[in-house]
N, C-alpha and C positions, 0 to 999 in steps of 0.2 A: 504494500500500500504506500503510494508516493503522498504526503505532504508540502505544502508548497511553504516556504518562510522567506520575506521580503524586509529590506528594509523601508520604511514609509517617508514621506512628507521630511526631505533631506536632514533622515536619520534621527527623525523624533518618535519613532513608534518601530515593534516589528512585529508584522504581519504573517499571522498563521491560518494557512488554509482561507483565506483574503478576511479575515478576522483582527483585527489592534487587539495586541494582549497583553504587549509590555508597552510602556512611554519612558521617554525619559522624564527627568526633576522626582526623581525617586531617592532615597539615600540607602547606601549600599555600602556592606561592612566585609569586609575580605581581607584574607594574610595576604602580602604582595610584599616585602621588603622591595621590591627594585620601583614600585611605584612612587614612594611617597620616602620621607622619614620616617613615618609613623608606624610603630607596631603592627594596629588594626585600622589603618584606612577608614575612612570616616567616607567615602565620595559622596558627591552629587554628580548624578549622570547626565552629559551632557548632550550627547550626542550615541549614537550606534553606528560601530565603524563597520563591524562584518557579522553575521549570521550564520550559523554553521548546526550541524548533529553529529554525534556522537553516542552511535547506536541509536537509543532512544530519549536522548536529553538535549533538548536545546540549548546551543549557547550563543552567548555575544562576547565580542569584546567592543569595549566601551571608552568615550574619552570623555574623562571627568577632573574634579577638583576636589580634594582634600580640604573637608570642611575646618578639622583642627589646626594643619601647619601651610592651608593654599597652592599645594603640589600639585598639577594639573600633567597628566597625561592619557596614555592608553592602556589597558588592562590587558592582562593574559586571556584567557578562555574562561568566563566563567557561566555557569549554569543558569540559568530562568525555569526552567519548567520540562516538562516530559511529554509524548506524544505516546499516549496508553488509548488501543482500538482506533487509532486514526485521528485519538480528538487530544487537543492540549490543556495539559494539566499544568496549575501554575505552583511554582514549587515559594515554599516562605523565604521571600527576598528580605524579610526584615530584622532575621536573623545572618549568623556569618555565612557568607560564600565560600566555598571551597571551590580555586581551581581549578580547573579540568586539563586534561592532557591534550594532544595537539589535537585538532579538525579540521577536518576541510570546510571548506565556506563551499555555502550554499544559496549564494545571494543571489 
């Protein structure tokens, strides 16, 4: 079963199955040592640079800013949500993000 994932409206939204599931001006907590100074990254997501899956997990990377110490850059791979029977599951972004290993973009 193919699902489709887009980035929207110059990388304010990404689009699953022509559905908005994630936006940016969300705040988002992740380990990244090379992102920021910061232990735990504090971001505000700015923008959605690439779209990608990994198995059955969606991810993005992101270009954002460090609410605590104003570090702005782009993220690793990190996860939003899962695609379980063809339909997307939105995973709790308000807790920490872990990571993810490499993907291919699906944009």
């Amino acid at each position: 079963m193919s699902v489709a994932l887009r980035i929207l409206d110059d990388g304010a939204w990404i689009s699953v199955n022509d559905h908005r599931e994630v936006s940016v001006s969300e705040l988002w907590r992740f380990p990244d040592p090379e992102f920021c100074g910061c232990e735990l990254p504090d971001m505000v997501v700015e923008n959605f640079q690439e779209v990608g899956v990994d198995g059955r997990t969606v991810e993005v990377r992101v270009y954002g800013q460090c609410i605590a110490c104003g570090g702005k850059d782009v993220t690793e791979w990190l996860p939003v949500g899962r695609i379980v029977d063809g339909e997307f599951r939105d995973i709790d972004r308000e807790s920490v993000l872990a990571p993810s290993g490499v993907t291919a973009s699906q944009e």
